[in-house]
FIKOLZA-1660 file (N, C-alpha, C; in steps of 0.1 Angstrom, whole numbers, plus 5000, padded with zeros to 4 digits):
% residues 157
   i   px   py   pz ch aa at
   1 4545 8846 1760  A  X  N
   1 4551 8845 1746  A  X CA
   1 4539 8847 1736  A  X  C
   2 4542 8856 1726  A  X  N
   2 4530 8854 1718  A  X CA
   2 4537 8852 1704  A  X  C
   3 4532 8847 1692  A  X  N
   3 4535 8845 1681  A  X CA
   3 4528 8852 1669  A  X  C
   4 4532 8856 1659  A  X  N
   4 4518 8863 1651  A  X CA
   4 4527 8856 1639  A  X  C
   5 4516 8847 1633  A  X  N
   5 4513 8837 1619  A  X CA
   5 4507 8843 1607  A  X  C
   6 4510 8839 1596  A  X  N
   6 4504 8852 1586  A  X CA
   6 4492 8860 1590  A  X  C
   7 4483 8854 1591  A  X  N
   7 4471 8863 1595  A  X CA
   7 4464 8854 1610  A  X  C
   8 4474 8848 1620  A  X  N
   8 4467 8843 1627  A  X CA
   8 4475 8845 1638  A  X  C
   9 4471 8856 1648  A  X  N
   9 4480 8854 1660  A  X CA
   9 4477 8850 1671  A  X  C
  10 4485 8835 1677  A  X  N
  10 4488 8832 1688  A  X CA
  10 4491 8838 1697  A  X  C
  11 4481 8840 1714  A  X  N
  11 4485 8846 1726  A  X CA
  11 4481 8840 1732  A  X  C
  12 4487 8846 1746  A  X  N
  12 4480 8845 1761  A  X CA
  12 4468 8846 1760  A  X  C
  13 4456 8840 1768  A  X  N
  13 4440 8845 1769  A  X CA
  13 4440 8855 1778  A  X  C
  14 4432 8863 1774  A  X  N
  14 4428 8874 1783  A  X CA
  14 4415 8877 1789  A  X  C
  15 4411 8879 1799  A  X  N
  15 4400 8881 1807  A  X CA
  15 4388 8881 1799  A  X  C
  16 4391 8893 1790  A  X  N
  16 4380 8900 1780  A  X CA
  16 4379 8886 1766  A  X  C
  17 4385 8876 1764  A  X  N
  17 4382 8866 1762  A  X CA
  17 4372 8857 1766  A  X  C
  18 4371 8857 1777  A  X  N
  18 4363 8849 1780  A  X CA
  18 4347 8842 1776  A  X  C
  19 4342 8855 1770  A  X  N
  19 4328 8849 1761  A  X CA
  19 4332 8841 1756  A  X  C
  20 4339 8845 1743  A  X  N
  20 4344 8838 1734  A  X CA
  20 4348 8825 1734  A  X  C
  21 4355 8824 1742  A  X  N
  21 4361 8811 1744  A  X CA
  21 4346 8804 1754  A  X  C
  22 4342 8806 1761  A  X  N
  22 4330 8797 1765  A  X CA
  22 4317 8792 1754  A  X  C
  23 4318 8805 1743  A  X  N
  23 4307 8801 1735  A  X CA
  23 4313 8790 1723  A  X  C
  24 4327 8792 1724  A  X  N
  24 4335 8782 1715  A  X CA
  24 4333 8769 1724  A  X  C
  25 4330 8767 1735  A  X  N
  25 4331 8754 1738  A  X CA
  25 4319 8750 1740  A  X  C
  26 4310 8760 1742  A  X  N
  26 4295 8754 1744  A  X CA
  26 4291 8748 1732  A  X  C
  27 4295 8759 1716  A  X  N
  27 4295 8752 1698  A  X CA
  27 4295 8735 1702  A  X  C
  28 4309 8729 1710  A  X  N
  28 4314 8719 1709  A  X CA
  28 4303 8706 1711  A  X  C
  29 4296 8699 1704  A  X  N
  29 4285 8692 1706  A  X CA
  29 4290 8678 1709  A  X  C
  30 4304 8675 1702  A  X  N
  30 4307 8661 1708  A  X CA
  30 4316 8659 1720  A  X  C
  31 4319 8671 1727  A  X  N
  31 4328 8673 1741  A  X CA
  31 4320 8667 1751  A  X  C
  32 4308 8667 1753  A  X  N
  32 4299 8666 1761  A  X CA
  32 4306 8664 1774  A  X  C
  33 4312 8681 1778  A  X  N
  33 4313 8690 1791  A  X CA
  33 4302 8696 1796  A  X  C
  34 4294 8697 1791  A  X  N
  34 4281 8707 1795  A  X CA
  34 4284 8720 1796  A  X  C
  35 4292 8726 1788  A  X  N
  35 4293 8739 1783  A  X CA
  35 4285 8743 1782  A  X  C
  36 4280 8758 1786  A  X  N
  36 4269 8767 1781  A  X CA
  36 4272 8782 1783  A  X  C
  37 4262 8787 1776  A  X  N
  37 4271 8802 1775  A  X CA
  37 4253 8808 1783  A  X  C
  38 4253 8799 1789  A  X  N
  38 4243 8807 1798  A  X CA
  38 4246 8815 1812  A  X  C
  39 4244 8826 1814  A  X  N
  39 4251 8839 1819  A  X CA
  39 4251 8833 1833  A  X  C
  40 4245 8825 1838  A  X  N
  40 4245 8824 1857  A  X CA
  40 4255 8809 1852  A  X  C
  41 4256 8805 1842  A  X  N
  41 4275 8794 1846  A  X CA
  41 4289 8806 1846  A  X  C
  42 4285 8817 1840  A  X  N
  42 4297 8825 1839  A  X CA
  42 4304 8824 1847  A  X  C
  43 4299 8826 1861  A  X  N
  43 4309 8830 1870  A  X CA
  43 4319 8814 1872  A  X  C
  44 4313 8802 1869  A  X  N
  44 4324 8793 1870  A  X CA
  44 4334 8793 1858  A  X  C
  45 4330 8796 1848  A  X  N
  45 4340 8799 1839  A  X CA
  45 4351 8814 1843  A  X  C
  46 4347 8823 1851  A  X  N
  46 4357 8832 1852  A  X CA
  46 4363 8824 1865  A  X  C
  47 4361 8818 1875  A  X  N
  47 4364 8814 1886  A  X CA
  47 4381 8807 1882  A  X  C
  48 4372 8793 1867  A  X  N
  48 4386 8786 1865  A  X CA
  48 4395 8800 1855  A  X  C
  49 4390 8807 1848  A  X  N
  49 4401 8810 1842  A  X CA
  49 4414 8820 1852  A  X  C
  50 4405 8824 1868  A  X  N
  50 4413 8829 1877  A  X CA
  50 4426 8821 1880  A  X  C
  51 4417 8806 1885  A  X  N
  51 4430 8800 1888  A  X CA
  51 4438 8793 1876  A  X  C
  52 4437 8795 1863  A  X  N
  52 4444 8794 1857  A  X CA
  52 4453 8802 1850  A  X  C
  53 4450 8817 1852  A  X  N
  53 4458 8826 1853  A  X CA
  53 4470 8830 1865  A  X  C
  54 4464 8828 1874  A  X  N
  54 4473 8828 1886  A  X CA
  54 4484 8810 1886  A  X  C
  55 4481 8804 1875  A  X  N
  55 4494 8792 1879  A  X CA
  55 4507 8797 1869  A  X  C
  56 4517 8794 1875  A  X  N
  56 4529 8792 1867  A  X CA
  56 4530 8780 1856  A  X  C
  57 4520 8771 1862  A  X  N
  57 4526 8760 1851  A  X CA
  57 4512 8755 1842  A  X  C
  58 4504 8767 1839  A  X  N
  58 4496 8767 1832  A  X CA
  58 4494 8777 1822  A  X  C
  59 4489 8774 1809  A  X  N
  59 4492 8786 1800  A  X CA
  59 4474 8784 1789  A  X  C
  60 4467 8796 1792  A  X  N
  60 4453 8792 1783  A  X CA
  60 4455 8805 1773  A  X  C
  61 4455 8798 1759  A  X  N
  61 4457 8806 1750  A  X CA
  61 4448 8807 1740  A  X  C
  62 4451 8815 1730  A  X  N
  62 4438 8818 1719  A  X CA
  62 4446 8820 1703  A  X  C
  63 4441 8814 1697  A  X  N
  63 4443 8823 1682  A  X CA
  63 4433 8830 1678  A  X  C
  64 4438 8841 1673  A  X  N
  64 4430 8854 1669  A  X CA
  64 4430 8859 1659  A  X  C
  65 4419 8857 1645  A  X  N
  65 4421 8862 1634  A  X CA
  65 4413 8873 1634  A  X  C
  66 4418 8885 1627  A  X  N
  66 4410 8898 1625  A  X CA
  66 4403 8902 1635  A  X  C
  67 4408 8904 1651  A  X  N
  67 4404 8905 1661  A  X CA
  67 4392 8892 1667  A  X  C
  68 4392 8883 1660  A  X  N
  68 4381 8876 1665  A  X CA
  68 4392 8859 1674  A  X  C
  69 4384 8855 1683  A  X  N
  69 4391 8843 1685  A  X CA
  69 4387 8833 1678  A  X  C
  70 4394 8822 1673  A  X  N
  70 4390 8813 1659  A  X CA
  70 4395 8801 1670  A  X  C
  71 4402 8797 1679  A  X  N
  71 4409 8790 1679  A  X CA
  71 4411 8788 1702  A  X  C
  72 4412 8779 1704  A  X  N
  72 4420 8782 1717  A  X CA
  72 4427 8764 1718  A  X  C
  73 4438 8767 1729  A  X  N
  73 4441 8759 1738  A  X CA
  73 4449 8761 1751  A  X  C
  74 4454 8747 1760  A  X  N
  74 4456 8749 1773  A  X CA
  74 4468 8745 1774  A  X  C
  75 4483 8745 1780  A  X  N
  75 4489 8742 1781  A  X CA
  75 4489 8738 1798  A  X  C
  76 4498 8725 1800  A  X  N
  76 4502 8726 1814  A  X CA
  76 4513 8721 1821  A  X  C
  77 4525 8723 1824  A  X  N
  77 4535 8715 1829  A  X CA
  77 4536 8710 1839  A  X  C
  78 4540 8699 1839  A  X  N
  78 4542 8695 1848  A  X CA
  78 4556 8680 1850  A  X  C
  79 4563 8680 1864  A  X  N
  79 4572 8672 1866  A  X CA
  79 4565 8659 1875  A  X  C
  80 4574 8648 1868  A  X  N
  80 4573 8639 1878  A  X CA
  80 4587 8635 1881  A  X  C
  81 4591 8624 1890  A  X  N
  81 4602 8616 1890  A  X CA
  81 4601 8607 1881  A  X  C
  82 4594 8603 1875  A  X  N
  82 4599 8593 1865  A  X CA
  82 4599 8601 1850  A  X  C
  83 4611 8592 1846  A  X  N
  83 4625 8600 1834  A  X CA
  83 4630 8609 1841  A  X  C
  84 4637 8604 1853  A  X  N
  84 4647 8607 1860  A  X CA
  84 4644 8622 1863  A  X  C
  85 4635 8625 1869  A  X  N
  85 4623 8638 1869  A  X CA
  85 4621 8650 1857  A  X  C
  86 4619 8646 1847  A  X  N
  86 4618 8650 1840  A  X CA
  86 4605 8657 1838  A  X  C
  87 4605 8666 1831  A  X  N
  87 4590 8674 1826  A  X CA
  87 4586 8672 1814  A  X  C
  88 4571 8672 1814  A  X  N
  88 4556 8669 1804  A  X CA
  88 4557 8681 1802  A  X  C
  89 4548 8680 1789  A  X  N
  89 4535 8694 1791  A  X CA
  89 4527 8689 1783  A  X  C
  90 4514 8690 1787  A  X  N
  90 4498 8685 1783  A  X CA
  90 4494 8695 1775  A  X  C
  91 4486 8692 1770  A  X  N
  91 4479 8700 1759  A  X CA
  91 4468 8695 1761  A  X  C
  92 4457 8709 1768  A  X  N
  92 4441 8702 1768  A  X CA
  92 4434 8713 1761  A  X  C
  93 4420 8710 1759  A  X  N
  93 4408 8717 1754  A  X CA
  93 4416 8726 1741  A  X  C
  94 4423 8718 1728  A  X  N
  94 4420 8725 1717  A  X CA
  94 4407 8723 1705  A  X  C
  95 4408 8740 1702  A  X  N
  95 4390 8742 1696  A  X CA
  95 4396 8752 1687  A  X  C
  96 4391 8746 1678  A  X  N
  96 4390 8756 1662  A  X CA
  96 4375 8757 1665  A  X  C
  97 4372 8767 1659  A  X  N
  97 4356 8775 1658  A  X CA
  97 4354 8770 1644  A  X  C
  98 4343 8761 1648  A  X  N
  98 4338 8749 1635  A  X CA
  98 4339 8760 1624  A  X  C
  99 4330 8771 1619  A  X  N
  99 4336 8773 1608  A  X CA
  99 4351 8780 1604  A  X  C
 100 4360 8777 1610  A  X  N
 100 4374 8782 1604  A  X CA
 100 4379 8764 1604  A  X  C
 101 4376 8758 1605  A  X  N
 101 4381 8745 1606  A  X CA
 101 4389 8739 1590  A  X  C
 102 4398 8733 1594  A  X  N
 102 4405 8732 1578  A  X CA
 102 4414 8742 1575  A  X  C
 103 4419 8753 1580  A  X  N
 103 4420 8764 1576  A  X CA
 103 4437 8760 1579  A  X  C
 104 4443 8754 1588  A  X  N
 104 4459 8753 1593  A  X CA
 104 4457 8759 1605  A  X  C
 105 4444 8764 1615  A  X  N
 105 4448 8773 1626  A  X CA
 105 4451 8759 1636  A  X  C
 106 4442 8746 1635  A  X  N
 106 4449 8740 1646  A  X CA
 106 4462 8736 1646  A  X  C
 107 4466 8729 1633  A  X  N
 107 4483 8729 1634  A  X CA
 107 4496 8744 1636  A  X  C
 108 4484 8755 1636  A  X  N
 108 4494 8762 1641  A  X CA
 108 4496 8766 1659  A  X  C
 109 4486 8764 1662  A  X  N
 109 4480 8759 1676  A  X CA
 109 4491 8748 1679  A  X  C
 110 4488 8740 1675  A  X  N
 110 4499 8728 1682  A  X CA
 110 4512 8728 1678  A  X  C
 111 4518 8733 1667  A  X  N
 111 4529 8737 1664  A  X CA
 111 4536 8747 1678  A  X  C
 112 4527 8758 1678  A  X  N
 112 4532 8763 1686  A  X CA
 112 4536 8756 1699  A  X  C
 113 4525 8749 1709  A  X  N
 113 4526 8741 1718  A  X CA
 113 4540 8733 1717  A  X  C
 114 4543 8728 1706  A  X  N
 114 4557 8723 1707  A  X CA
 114 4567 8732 1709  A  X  C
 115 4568 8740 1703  A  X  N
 115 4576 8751 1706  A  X CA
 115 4576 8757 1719  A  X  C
 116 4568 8760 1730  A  X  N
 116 4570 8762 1740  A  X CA
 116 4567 8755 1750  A  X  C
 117 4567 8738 1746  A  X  N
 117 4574 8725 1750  A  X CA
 117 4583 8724 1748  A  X  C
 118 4593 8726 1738  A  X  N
 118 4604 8723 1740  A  X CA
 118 4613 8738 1747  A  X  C
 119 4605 8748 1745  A  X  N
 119 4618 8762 1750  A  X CA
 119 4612 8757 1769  A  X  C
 120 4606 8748 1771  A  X  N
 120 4600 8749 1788  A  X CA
 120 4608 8737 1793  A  X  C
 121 4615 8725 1785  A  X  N
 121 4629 8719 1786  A  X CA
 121 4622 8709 1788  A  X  C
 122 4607 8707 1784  A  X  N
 122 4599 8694 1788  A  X CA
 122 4604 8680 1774  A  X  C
 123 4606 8671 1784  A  X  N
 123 4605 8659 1775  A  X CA
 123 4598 8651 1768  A  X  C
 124 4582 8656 1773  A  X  N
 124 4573 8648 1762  A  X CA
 124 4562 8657 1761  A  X  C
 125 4559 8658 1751  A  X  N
 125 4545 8667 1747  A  X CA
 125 4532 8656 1746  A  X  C
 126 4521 8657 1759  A  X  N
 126 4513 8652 1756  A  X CA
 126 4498 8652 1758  A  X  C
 127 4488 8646 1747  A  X  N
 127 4475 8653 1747  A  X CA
 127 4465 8640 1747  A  X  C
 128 4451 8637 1751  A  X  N
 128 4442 8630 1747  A  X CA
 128 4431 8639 1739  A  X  C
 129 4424 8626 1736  A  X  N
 129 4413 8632 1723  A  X CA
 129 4402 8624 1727  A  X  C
 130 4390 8628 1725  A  X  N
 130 4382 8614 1729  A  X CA
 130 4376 8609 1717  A  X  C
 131 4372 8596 1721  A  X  N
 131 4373 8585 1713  A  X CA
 131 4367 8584 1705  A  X  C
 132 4353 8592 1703  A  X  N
 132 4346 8597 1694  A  X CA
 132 4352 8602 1681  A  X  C
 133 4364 8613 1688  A  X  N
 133 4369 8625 1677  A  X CA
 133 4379 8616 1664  A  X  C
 134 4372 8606 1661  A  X  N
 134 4385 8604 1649  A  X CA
 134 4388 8611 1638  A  X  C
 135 4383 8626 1635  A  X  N
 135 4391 8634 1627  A  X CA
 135 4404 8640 1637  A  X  C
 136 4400 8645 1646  A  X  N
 136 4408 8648 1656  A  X CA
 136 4420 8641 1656  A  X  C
 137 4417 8627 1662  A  X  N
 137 4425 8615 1662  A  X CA
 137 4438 8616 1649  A  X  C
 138 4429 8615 1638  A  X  N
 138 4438 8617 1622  A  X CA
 138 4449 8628 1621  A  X  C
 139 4441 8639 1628  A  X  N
 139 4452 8648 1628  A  X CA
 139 4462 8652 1635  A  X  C
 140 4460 8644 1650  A  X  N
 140 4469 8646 1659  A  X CA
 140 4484 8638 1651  A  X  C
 141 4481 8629 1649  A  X  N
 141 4489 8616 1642  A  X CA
 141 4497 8621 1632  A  X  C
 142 4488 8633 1621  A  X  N
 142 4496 8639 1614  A  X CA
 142 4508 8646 1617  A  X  C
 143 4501 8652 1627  A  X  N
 143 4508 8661 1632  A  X CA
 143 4525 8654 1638  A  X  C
 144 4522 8641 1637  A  X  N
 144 4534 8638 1645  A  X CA
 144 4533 8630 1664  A  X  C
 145 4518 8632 1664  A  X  N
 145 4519 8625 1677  A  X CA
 145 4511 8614 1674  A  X  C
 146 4516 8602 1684  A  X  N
 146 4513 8586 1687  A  X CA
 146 4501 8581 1692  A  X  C
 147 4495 8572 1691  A  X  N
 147 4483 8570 1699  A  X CA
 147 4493 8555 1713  A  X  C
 148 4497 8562 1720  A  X  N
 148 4509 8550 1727  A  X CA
 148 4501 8546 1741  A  X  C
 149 4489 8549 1743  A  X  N
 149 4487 8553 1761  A  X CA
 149 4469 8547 1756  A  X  C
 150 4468 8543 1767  A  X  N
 150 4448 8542 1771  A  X CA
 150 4448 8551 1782  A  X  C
 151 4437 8557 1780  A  X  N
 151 4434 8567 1787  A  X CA
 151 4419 8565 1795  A  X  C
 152 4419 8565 1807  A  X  N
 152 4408 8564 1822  A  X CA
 152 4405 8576 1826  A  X  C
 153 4389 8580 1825  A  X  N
 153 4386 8588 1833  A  X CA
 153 4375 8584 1844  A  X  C
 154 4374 8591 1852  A  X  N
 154 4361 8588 1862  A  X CA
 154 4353 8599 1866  A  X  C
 155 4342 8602 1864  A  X  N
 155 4337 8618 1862  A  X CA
 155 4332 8615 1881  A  X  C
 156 4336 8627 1886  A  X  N
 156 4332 8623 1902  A  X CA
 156 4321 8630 1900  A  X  C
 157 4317 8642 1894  A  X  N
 157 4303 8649 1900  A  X CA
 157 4294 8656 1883  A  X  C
% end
């Protein structure tokens, strides 16, 4: 599905994205993923974007102003049995490109996400932030979503 916003269009990612979106996450100084846009990690970054292209219940997208990527995120569905099996969909790794920030591209990023949360018949739309990010935080809230959940991670490697 793609969407085109006054001057901002939401799509699928595409292969030939891929700098882009790695150097947008390497920018990211308070993610502390160890992003880098250094050429011998490439191939792990093409590796995941294979298998995230090859899933059905995964979707990595971009916003694109004036041919440039300004923007990405991840979508991902998924069912459980509980809410009588009902379906999620997660929202991970969104990135405005620090300077377009402020501009409306993330709320149109997550706008959208709702929107192909609700046309994917999912029952809850949901995302973490980390704990650091309290602008982030402020604006998910704006947006309409809850801080309702503690969230655990365990970094294995």
């Amino acid at each position: 599905m793609t969407v085109e916003l006054p001057d901002i269009l939401i799509r699928e990612a595409r292969r030939d994205d891929l700098q882009a979106l790695v150097a947008l996450f390497a920018a990211d100084a308070l993610g502390g993923h160890g992003d880098t846009t250094d050429a011998g990690a490439f191939p792990d970054y093409a590796r995941a974007f294979a298998v995230i292209e090859s899933s059905p219940e995964q979707t990595l997208y971009v916003a694109e102003r004036g041919g440039e990527v300004v923007g990405t995120f991840q979508t991902m569905l998924t069912t459980s049995l509980t809410g009588r099996g009902s379906s999620a969909m997660i929202i991970e790794a969104v990135q405005t490109r620090a300077d377009m920030r402020g501009q409306g591209i993330g709320a149109l990023m997550i706008e959208f996400a709702i929107a192909e949360a609700k046309g994917r018949g999912a029952r809850l739309l949901q995302l973490t932030s980390n704990a650091v990010r309290k602008d982030a935080q402020r604006f998910y809230e704006r947006l309409g979503f809850k801080p309702s959940h503690l969230g655990f991670k365990m970094v294995l490697k």
